[in-house]
N, C-alpha and C positions, 0 to 999 in steps of 0.2 A: 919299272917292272915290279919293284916290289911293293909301292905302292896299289899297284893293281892288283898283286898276288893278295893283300890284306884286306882292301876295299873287297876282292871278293870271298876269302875265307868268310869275314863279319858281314856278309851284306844283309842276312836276313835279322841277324840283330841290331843291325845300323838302321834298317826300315823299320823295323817293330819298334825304336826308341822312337822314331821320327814320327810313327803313328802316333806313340805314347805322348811326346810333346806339345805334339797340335791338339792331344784330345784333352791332354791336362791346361793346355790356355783356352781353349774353349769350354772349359767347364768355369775354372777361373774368373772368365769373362762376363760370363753369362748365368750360371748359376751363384747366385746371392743368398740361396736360402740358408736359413741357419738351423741348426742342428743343435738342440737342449745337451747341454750339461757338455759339448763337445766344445775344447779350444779354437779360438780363429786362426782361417789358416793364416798368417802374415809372414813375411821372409823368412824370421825365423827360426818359423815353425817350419816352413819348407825346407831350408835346408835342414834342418835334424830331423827332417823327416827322412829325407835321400842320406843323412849321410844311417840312419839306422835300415834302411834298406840295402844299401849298401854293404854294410855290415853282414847283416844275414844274406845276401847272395853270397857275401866270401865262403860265411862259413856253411853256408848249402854245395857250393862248388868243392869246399874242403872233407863233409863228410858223407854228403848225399843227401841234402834235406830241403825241402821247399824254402826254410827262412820264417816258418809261420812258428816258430818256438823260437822265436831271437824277439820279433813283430810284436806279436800278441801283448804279453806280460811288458813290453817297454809302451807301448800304447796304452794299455791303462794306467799301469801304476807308475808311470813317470812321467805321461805327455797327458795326463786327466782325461781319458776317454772311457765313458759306459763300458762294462763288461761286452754289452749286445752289439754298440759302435765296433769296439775292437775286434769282437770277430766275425762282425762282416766288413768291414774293409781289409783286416789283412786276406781274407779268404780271394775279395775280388782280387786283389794285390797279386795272388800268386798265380790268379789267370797266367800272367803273361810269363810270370816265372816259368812256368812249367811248359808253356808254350815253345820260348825261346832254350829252354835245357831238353827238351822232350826231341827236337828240332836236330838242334846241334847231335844227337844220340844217332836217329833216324839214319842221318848222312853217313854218320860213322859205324852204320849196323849194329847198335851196338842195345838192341830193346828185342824182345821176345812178341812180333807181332800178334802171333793169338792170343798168349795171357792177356797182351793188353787188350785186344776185344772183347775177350770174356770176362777181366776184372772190370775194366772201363764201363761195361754195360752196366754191368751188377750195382758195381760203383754208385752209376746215378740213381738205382731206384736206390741204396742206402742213404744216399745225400736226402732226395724227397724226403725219406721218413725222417731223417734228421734233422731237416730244416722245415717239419712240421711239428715235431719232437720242441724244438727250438723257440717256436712259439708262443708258446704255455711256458718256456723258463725265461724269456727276452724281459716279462716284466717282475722278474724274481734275480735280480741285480745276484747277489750273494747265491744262492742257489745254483745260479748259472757256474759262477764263478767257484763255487765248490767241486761240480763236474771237470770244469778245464784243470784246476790244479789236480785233481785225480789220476784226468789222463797223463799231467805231466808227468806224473812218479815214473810212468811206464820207460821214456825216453832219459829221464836222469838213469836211472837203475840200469838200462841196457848202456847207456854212454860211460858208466864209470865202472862199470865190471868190462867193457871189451878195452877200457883205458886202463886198467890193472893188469888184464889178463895179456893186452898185447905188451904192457911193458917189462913183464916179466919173460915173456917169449923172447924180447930182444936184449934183455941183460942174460939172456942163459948163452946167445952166442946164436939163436937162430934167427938170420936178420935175410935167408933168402927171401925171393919173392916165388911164393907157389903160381904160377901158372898154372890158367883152367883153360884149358880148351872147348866142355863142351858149348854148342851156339844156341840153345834152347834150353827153355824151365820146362821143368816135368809138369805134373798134378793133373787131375781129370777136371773137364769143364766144371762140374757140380762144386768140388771143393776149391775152386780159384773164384766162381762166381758168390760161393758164399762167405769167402774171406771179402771179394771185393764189395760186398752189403754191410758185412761190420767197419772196413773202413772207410766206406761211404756214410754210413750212420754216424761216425764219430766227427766227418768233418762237415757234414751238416749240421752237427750239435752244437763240435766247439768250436768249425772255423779253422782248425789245422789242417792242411793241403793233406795229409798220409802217409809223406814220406817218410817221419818217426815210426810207423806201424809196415808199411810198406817194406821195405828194406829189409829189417831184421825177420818179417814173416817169408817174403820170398827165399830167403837165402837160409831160414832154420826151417823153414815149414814145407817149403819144396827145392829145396838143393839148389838152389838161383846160382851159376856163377855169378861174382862181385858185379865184373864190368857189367856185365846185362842187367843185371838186379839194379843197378842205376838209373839207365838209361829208361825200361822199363817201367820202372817207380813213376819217372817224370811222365813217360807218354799216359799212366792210367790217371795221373791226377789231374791231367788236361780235361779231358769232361766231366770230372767230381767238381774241381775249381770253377769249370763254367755254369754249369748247373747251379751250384752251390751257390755263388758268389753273384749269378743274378735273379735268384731269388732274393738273397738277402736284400740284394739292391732294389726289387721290388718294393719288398715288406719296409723300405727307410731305414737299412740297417747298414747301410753304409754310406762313409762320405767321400764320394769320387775325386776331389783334387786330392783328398790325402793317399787316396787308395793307388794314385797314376805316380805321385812323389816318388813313394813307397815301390812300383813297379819296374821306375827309372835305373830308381838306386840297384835293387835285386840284381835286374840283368846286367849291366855292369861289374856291380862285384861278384856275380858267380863267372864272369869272363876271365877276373884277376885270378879268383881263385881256381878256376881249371888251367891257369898258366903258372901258377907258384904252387900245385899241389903236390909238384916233388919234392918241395922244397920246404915241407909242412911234415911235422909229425904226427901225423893224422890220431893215434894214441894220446899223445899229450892232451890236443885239443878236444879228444871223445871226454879225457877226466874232466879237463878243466870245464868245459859247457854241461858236463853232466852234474858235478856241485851246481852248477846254476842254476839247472833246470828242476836241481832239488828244491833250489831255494824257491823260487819262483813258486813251485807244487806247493812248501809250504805257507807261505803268501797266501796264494788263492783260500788255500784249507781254513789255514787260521783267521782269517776273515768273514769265514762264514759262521765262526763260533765266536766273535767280536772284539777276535786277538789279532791286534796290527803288528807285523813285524817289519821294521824299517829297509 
């Protein structure tokens, strides 16, 4: 019995891997083309591929985020992959992210179906312009790469001020949990549609899913309760990610076994981390990734002015 009770909580993530398996050996199989200036995939490249998918699904289960600011920066500047390589495979990559967390939300009521139609839509025309935008800097390596660490500043800076600010909330002695009640996001169609066009333009540019921009605008820019503003985030990166991620796959900008690795791992560890997230000081982890994410921003920055920092 309780193996059936589990086989059916997970079944749609237990299918979605099993899609993801078979498409990752038949890509494997049969696609032999090689891809300039990209590593080969060989064992073990696959597994540190899965286990840094992996990785960022934890920590997308732990603070709400696709996994495409964990992805990104560890694909180029650790596993040697083109700036243009790296974000288009992590973007196809978080197809299925978003799919199987978007999913999991749905069941649980826990997403704002109109935002998501009217972000979602807007969404895709941003992604177009951005993965047209995208074009013209795919052969401007450094350029490109000066843009993504830009964006990055945005997500360190928001992750290490709610990691100060919540940790001083909980050394003053206020450690309840506010409880929201309402079950819908405000905003008028015009101004959800045109947030949903700038971060659709940013992740057809740089290949980050939105959840970094997502999140914090829903919930300061139209009053998003938390749980929703999650749940929500994922259902509208569902058609930015698809759109986005096969264009890119169009234009040869991504490399599909790395990109199904990379898929495997996500949906898995954002399974661990939505089962250990009480068990997580969600604070901590906002400082700790958000130093990261600095560093990373500055990486990208200072490389386009022809300062490597290790």
């Amino acid at each position: 019995m309780n193996k059936e009770s589990w086989f059916i909580k997970y079944k749609f993530t237990i299918l979605l891997l099993i899609v993801i398996l078979i498409s990752t050996i038949l890509v494997l199989s049969f696609d032999t083309t090689a891809i300039d200036g990209v590593p080969s995939l060989n064992i073990t490249m696959i597994i540190t591929l899965f286990i840094v998918g992996s990785l960022a699904g934890l920590l997308g289960g732990w603070i709400g985020t696709g996994g495409c600011s964990v992805m990104l920066p560890v694909l180029h500047f650790w596993l040697g992959f083109p700036a243009p390589i790296a974000v288009g495979t992590t973007l196809f990559a978080v197809i299925f992210t978003a799919i199987s967390g978007g999913y999991g939300h749905f069941k649980q009521k826990n997403l704002d179906k109109r935002v998501t139609v009217w972000m979602g839509a807007a969404g895709i025309i941003g992604v177009i312009i951005g993965s047209w935008l995208f074009t013209f800097l795919s052969a401007k390596s450094n350029l490109l790469g000066a843009i993504i660490g830009i964006v990055f500043l945005w997500p360190s800076f928001r992750m290490i001020y709610e990691g100060i600010r919540g940790s001083k909330k909980s050394d003053s002695g206020s450690t309840s949990m506010h409880i929201e009640y309402p079950q819908h996001i405000g905003g008028h169609p015009a101004k959800l549609s045109v947030f949903g066009v700038i971060v659709g333009t940013l992740t057809g540019l740089v290949g980050l899913g939105g959840g970094y921009a997502l999140v914090p605008g829903l919930i300061y820019l139209f009053g998003a309760p938390v749980y929703i503003t999650m749940g929500t985030s994922l259902a509208v990166m569902i058609p930015m990610a698809l759109v986005g991620g096969s264009i890119k796959l169009a234009q040869g900008f991504v490399f599909p076994g790395a990109a199904l690795v990379l898929a495997s791992g996500t949906i898995i560890g954002a399974q661990i981390g939505a089962l250990t997230i009480k068990k997580i000081k969600p604070n901590t982890l906002k400082l700790i990734f958000g130093i990261y994410f600095l560093y990373v921003a500055a990486k990208f920055i200072s490389n386009f002015f022809g300062i490597h920092i290790w």
